[in-house]
N, CA, C, O and CB atoms as a CASP TS submission, in Angstrom:
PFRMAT TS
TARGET T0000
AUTHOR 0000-0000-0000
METHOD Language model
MODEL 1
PARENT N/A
ATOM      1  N   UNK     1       0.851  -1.189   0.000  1.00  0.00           N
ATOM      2  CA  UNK     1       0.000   0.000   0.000  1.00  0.00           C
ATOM      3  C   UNK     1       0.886   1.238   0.000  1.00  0.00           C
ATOM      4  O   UNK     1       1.023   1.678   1.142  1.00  0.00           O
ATOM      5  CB  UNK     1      -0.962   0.006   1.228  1.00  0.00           C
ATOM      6  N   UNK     2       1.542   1.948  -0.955  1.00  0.00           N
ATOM      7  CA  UNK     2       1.893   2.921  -1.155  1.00  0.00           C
ATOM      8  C   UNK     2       1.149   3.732  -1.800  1.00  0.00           C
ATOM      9  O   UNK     2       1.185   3.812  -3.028  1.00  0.00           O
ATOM     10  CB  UNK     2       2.766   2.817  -1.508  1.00  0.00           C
ATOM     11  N   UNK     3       0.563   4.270  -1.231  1.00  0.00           N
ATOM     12  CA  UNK     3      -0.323   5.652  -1.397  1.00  0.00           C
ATOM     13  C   UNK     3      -1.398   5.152  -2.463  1.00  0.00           C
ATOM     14  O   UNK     3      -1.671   5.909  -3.395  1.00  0.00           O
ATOM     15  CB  UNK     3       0.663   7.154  -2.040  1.00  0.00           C
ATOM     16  N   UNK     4      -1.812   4.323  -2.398  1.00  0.00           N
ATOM     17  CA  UNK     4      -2.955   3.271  -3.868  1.00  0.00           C
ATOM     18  C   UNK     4      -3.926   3.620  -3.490  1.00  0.00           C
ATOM     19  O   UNK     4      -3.840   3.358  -2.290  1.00  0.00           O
ATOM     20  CB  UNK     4      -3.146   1.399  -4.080  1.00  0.00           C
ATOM     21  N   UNK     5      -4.946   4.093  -3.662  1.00  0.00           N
ATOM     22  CA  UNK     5      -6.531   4.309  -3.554  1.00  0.00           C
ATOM     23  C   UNK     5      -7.345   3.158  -4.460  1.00  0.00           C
ATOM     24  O   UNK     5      -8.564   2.987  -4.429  1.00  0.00           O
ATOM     25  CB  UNK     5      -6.949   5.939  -4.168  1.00  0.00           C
ATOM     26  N   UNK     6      -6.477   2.485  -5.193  1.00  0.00           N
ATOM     27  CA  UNK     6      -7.050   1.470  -6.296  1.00  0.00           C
ATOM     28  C   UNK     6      -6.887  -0.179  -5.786  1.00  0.00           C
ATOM     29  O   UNK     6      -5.917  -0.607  -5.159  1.00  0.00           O
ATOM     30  CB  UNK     6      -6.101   1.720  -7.847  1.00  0.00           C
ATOM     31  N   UNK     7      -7.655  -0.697  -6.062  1.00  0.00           N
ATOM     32  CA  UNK     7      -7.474  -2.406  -5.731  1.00  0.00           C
ATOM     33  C   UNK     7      -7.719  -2.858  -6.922  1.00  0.00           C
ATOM     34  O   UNK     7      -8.781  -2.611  -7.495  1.00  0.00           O
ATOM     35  CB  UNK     7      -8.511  -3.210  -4.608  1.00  0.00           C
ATOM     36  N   UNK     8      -6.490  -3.786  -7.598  1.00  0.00           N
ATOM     37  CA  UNK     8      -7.026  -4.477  -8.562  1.00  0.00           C
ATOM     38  C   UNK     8      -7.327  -5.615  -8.422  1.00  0.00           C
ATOM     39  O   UNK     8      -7.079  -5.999  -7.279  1.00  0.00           O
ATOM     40  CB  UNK     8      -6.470  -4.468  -9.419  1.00  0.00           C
ATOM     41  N   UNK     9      -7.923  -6.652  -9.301  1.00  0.00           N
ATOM     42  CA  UNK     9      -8.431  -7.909  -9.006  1.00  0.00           C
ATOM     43  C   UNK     9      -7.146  -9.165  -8.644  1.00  0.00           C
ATOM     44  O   UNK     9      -7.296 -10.340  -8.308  1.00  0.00           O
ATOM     45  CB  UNK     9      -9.365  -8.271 -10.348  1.00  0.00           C
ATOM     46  N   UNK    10      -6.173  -8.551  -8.818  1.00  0.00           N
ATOM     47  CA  UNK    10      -5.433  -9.393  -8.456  1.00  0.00           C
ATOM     48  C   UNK    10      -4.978  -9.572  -6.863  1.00  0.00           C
ATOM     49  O   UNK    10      -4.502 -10.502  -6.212  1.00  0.00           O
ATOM     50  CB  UNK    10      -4.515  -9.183  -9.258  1.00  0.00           C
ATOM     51  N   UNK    11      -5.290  -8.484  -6.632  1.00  0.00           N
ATOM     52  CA  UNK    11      -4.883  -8.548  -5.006  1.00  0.00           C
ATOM     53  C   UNK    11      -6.057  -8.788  -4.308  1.00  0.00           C
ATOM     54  O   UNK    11      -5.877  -9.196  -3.161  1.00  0.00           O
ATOM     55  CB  UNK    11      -4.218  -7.178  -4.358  1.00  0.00           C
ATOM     56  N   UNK    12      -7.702  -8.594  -4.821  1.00  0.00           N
ATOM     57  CA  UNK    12      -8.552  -9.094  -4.350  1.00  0.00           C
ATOM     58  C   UNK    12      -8.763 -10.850  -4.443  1.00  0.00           C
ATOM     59  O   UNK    12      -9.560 -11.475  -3.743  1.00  0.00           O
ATOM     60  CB  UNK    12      -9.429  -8.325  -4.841  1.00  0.00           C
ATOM     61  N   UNK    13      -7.716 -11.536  -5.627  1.00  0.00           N
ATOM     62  CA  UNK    13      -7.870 -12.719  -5.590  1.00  0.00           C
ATOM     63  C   UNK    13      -7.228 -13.560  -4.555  1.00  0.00           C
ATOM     64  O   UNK    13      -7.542 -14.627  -4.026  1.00  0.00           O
ATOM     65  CB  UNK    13      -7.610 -13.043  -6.647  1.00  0.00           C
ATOM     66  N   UNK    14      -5.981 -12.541  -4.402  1.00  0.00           N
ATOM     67  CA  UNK    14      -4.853 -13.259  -3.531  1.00  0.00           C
ATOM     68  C   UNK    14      -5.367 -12.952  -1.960  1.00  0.00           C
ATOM     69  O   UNK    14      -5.094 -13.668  -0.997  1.00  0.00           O
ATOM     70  CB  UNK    14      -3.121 -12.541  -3.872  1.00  0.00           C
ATOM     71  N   UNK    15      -6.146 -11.768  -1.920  1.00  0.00           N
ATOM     72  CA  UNK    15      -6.844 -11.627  -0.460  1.00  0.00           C
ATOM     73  C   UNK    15      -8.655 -12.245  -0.694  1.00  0.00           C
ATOM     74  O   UNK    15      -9.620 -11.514  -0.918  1.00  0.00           O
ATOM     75  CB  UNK    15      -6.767  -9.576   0.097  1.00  0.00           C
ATOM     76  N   UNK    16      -8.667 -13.150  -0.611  1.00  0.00           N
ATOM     77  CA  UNK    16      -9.842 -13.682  -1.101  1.00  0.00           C
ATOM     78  C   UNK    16     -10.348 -13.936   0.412  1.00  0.00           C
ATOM     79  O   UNK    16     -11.558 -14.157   0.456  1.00  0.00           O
ATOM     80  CB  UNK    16      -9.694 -15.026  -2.214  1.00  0.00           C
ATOM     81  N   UNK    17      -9.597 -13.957   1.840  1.00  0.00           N
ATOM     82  CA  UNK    17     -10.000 -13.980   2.887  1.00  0.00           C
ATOM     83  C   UNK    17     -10.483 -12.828   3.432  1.00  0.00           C
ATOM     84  O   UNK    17     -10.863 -12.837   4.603  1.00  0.00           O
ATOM     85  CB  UNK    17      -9.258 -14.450   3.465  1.00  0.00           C
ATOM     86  N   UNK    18     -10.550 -11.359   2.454  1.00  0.00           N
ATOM     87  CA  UNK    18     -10.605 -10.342   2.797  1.00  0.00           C
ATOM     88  C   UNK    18     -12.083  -9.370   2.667  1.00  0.00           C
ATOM     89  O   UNK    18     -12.855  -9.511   1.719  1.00  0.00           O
ATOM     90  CB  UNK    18      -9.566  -9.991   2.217  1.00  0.00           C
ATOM     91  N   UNK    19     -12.235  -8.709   3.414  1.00  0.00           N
ATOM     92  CA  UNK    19     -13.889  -7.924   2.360  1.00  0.00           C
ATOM     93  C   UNK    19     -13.044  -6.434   2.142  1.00  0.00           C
ATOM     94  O   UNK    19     -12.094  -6.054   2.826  1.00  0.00           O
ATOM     95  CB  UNK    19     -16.101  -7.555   3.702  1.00  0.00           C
ATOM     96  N   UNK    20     -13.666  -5.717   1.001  1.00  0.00           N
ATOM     97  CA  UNK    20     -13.172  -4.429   0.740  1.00  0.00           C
ATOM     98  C   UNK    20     -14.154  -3.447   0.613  1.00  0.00           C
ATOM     99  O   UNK    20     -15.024  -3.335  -0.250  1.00  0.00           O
ATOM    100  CB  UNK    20     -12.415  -4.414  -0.360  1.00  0.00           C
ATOM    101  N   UNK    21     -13.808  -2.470   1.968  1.00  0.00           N
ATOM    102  CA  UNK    21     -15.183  -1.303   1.461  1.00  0.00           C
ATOM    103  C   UNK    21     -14.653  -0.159   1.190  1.00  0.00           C
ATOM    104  O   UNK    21     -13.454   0.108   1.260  1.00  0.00           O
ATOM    105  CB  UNK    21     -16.406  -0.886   2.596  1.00  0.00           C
ATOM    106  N   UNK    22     -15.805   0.786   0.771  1.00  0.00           N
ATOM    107  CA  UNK    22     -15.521   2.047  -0.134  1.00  0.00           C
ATOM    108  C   UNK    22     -16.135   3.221   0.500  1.00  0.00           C
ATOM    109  O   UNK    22     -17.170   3.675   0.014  1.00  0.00           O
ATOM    110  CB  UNK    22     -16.114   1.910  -1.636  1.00  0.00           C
ATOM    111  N   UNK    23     -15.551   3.807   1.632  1.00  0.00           N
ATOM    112  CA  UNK    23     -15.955   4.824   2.461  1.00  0.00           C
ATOM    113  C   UNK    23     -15.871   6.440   1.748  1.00  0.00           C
ATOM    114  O   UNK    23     -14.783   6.754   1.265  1.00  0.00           O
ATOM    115  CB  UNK    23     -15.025   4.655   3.748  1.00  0.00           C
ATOM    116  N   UNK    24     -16.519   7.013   1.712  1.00  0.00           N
ATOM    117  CA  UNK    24     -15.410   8.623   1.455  1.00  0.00           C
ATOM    118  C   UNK    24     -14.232   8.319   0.608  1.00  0.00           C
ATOM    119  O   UNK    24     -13.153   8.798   0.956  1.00  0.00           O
ATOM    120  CB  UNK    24     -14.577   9.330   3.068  1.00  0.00           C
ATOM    121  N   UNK    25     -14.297   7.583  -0.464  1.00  0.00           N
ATOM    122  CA  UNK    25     -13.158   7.386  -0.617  1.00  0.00           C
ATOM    123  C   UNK    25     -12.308   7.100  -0.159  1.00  0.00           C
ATOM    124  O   UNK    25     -11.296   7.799  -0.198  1.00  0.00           O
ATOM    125  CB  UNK    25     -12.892   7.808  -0.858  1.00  0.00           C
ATOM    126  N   UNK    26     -12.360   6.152   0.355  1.00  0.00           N
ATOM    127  CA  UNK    26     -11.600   5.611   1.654  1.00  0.00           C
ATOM    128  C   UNK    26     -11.667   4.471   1.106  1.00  0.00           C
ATOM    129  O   UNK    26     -12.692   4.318   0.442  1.00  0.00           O
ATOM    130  CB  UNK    26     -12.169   5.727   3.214  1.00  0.00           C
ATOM    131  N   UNK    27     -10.623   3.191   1.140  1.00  0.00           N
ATOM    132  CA  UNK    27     -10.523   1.831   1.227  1.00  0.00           C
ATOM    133  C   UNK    27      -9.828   1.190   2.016  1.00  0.00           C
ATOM    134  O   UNK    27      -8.606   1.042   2.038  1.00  0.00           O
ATOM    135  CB  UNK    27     -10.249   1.415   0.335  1.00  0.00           C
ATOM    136  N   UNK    28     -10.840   0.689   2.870  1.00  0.00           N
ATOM    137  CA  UNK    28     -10.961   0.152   4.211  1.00  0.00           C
ATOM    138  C   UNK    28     -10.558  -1.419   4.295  1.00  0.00           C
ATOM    139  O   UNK    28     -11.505  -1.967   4.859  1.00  0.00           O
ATOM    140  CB  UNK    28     -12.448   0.374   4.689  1.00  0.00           C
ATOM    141  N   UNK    29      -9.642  -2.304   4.003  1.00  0.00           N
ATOM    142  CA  UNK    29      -9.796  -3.919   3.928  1.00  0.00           C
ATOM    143  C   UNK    29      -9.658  -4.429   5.594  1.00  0.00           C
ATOM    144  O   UNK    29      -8.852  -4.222   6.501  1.00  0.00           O
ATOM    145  CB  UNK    29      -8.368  -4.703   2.809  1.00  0.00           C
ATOM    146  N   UNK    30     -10.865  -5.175   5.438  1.00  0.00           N
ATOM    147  CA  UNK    30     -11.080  -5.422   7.086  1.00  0.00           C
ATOM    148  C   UNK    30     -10.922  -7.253   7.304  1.00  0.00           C
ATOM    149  O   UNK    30     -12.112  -7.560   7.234  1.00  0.00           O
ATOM    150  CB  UNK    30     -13.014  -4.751   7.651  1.00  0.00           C
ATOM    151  N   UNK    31     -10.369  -8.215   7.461  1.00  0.00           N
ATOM    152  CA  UNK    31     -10.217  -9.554   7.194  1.00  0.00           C
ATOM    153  C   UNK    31     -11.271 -10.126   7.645  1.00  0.00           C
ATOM    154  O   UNK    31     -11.770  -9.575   8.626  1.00  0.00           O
ATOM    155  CB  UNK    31      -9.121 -10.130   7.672  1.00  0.00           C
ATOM    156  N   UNK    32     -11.811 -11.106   7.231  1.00  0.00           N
ATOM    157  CA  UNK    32     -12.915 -11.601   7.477  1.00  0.00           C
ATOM    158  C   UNK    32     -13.423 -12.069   8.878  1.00  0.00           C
ATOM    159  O   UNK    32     -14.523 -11.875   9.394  1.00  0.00           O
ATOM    160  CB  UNK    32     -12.931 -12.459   6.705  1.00  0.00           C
ATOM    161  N   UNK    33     -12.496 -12.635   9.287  1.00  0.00           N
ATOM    162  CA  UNK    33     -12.551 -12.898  11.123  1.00  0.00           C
ATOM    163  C   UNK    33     -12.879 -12.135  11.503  1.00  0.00           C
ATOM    164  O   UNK    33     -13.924 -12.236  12.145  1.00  0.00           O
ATOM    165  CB  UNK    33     -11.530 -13.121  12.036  1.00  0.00           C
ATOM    166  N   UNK    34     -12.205 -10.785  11.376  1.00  0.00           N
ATOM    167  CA  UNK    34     -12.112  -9.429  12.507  1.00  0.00           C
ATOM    168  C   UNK    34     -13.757  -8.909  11.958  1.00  0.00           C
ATOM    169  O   UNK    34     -14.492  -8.324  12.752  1.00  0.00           O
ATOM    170  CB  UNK    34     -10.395  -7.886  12.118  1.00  0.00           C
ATOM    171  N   UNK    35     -14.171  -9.182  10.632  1.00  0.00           N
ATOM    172  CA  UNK    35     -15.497  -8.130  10.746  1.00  0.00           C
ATOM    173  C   UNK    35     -16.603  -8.919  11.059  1.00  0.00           C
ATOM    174  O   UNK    35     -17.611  -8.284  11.370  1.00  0.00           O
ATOM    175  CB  UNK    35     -15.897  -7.274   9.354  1.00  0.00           C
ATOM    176  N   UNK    36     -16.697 -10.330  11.060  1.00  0.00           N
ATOM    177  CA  UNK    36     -16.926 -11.441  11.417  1.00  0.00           C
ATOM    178  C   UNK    36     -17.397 -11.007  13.291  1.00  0.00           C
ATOM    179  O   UNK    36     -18.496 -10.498  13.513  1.00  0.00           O
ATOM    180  CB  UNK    36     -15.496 -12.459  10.970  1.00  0.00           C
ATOM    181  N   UNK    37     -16.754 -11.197  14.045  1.00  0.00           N
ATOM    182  CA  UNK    37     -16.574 -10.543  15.092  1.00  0.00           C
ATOM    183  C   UNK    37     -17.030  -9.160  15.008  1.00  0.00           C
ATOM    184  O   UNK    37     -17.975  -8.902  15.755  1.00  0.00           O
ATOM    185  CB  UNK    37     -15.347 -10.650  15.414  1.00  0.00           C
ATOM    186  N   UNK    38     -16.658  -8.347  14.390  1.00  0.00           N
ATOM    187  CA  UNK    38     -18.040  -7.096  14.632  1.00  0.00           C
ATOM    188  C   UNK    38     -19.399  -7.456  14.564  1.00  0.00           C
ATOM    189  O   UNK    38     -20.192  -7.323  15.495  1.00  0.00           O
ATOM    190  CB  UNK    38     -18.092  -5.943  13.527  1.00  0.00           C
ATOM    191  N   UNK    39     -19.676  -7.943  13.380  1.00  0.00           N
ATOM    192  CA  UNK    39     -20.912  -8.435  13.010  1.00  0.00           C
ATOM    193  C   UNK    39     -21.636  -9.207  14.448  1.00  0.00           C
ATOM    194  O   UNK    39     -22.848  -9.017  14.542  1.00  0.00           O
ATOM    195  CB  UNK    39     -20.644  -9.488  11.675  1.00  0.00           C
ATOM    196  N   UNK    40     -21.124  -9.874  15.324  1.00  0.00           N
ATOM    197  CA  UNK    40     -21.784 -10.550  16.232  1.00  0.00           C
ATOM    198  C   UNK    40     -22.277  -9.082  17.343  1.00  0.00           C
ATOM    199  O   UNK    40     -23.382  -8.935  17.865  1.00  0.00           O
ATOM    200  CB  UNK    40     -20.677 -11.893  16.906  1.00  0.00           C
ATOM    201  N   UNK    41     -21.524  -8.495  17.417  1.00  0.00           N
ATOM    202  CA  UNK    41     -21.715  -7.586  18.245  1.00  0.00           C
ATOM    203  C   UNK    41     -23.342  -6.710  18.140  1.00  0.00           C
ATOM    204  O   UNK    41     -23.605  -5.800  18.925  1.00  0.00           O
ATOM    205  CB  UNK    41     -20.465  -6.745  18.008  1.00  0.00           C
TER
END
């Protein structure tokens, strides 16, 4: 992550354990466990 605002599909393939959101322009990758665990909350 050097200064990238962009995700291409390749790093979404290789993080396939990952979810990616789109805040304000913001890209947020949160791993699935950890939001997993929000979600119960």
């Amino acid at each position: 992550m050097s200064g990238k605002n962009t995700v291409t599909l390749e790093e979404i393939r290789r993080n396939q354990n990952t979810f990616i959101f789109i805040d304000s322009n913001t890209v947020r990758v949160v791993k699935a466990k950890n939001w997993a665990a929000k979600s119960t909350s």
